[in-house]
Every structure is written in structure tokens, then in C-alpha cells.
C-alpha distance (Angstrom), angle and dihedral (degrees) to the residues before:
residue distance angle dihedral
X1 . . .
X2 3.93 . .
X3 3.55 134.4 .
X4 3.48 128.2 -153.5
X5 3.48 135.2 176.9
X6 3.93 132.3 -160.0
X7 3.75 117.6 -156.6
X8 3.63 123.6 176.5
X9 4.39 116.4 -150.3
X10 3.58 117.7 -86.9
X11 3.59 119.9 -102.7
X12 3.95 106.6 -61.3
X13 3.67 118.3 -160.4
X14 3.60 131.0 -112.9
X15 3.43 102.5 -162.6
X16 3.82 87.2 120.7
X17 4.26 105.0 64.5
X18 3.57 90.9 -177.2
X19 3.56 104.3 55.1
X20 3.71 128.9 109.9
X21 3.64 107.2 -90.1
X22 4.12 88.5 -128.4
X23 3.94 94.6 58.4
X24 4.14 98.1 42.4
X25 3.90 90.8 129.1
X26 3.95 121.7 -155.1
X27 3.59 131.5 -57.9
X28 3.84 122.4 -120.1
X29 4.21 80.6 -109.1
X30 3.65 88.1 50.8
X31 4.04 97.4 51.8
X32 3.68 84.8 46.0
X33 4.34 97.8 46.6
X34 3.64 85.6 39.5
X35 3.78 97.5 68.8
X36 3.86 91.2 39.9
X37 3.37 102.1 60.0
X38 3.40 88.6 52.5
X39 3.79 94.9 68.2
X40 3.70 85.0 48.7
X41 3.88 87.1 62.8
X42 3.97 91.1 41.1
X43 4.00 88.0 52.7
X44 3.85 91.1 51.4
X45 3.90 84.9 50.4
X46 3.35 95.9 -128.4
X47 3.65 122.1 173.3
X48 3.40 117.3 -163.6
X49 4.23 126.5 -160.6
X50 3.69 103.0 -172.7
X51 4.19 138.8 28.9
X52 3.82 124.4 -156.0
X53 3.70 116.5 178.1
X54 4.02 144.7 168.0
X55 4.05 107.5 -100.8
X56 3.94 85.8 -135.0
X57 3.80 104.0 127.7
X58 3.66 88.4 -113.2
X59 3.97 100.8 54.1
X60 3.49 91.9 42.0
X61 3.85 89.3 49.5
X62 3.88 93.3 49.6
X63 4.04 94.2 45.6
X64 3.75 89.5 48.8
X65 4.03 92.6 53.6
X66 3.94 86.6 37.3
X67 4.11 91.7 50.5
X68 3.84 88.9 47.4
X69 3.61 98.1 56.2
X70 3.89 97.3 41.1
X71 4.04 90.3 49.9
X72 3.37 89.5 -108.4
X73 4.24 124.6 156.7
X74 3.44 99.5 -114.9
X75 3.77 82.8 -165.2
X76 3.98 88.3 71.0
X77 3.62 90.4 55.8
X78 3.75 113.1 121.2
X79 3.37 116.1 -146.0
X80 3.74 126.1 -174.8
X81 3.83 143.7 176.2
X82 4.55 86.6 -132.2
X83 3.78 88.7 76.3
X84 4.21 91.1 53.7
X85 4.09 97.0 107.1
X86 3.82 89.6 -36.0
X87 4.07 125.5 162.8
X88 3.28 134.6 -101.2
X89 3.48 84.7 -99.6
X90 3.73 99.0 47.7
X91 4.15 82.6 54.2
X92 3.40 89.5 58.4
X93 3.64 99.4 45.6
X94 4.07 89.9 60.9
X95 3.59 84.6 39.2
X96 3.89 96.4 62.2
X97 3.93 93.2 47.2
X98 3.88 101.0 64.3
X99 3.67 111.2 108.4
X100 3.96 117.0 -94.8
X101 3.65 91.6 -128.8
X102 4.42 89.5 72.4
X103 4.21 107.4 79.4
X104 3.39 90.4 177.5
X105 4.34 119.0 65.7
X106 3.61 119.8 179.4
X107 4.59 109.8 -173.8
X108 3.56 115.3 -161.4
X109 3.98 108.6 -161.7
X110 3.89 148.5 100.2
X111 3.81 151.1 -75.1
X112 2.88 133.7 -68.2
X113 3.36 95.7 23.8
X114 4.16 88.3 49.3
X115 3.91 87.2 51.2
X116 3.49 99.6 48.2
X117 4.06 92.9 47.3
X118 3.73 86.9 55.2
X119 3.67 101.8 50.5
X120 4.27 91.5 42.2
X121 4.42 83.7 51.3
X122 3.90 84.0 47.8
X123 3.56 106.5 -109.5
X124 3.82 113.9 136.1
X125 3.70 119.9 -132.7
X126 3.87 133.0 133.1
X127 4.11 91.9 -155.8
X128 3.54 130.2 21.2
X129 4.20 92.7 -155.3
X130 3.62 124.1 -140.9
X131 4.45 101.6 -81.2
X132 3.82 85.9 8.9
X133 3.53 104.2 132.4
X134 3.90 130.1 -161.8
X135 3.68 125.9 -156.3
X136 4.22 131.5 -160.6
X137 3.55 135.1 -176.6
X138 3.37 111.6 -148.2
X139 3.73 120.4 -163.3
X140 4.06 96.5 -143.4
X141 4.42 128.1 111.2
X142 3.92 81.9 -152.1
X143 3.53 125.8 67.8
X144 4.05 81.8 -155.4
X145 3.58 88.5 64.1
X146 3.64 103.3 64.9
X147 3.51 130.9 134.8
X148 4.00 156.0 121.1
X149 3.74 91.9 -79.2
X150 3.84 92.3 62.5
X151 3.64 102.6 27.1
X152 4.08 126.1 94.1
X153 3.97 130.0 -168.0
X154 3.61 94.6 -104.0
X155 4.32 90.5 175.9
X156 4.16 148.7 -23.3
X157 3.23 119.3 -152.3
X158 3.99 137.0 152.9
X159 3.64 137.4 162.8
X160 4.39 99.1 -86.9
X161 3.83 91.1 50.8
X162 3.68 106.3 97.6
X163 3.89 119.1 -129.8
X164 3.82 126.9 -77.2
């Protein structure tokens, strides 16, 4: 049994109109959600083995603050230009190269892409929100062998929804 996880950035900030859409950094809401939904993952107990995330400023941001609080080496972190605005497909790509040894996945990225990789796995949602995170377990040994006919909504959670 895998897990994986989908997390989309934190709020970034556009304070800045001109700046390159890839280096808009956080917003002061976003350094605060960040941390937060952190200790939601901590009170689910989840440990995770491997990080993937978007190199936007903002993903990378958000999976560093995220790795900190769960223990996590933030010098194992990969980080990688195929989660920038990528497809469902693109997701899945990165998804099916992680090593089959890690039971745990946590994917920092974006909508739509984030959205549309939900829905095609069979999780339900209309809007993955900015530090919402999304969580399957996916009854496979290989991570080549995912897909929606062996994965379950394992949780949805983001930073409005109010605590179980």
C-alpha cells in the first residue's frame, strides 16, 4: 500500500505585478497556512519517505517549511521544473519515477494541473485551494502501477476547513 499526498503552494503574494510568474514568493497568509497544515499532517501521523515539488519560488518555499516541520531532509527534496503548471499527465510522469522502496509521497505543485490529477485518480474536488492538501492510498507495490482503479481518497484538507 502507497500513500501519496498532493499539496498545492501556499498563498504567494502578488504584491510585485511585474515579476516573473515562477519567482512570485509567498504571501504573509501563505508563510502563516504553510506551517499549519503541517501540524495537520503531524496529527494524522504521517510519515513521509520522499518530496517532489515545482521549483516555482512558491512550491519550493512551502515544501521547505512543510519538510522542516515533518523532520524531513530538506536536502532530499527533489525539486524540478516538470511540476511548474504541468498536466495531469506530466504529474503522473514524476509520479511513476520515485523509487518503490518510499510508501509515503508528498507533491508540491499547482492548479490546474493538481485538480485535474485528482479528479483522473478519482478523488472528487472542484478546487484544490492554495495549502489544501489531498491524500490517496493507492493499493499498488510499484509506483509505475498507479492509477484510479487502485487508488482511494485517503483525506481533504486545506487551511479554511476547521479541525476534526
Amino acid at each position: 500500500m502507497k500513500k501519496l499526498i498532493f499539496m498545492r503552494h501556499a498563498k504567494s503574494s502578488w504584491d510585485d505585478p511585474y515579476l516573473n510568474d515562477h519567482k512570485r514568493p509567498l504571501a504573509d497568509r501563505g508563510l502563516r497556512d504553510a506551517p499549519r497544515m503541517a501540524n495537520r499532517l503531524k496529527k494524522r501521523d504521517i510519515n513521509v519517505d520522499a518530496i517532489i515539488s515545482s521549483d516555482a519560488e512558491r512550491a519550493k518555499t512551502t515544501a521547505l517549511i512543510i519538510a522542516e516541520a515533518l523532520h524531513f531532509n530538506k536536502d532530499k527534496i527533489k525539486f524540478t521544473e516538470n511540476l511548474y503548471m504541468a498536466s495531469a499527465n506530466s504529474i503522473l510522469s514524476e509520479i511513476k519515477k520515485t523509487k518503490n522502496s518510499v510508501d509515503t509521497l508528498l507533491v508540491f505543485g499547482h492548479n490546474p494541473g493538481f485538480n485535474d490529477i485528482i479528479d483522473k485518480l478519482g478523488g472528487e474536488i472542484d478546487n484544490l485551494p492554495t495549502a489544501g492538501q489531498f491524500g490517496f492510498k493507492i493499493d499498488i507495490k510499484d509506483w509505475e502501477e498507479i492509477g484510479p482503479k487502485k487508488a482511494k481518497v485517503w483525506f481533504f484538507d486545506y487551511p479554511k476547513k476547521k479541525d476534526d
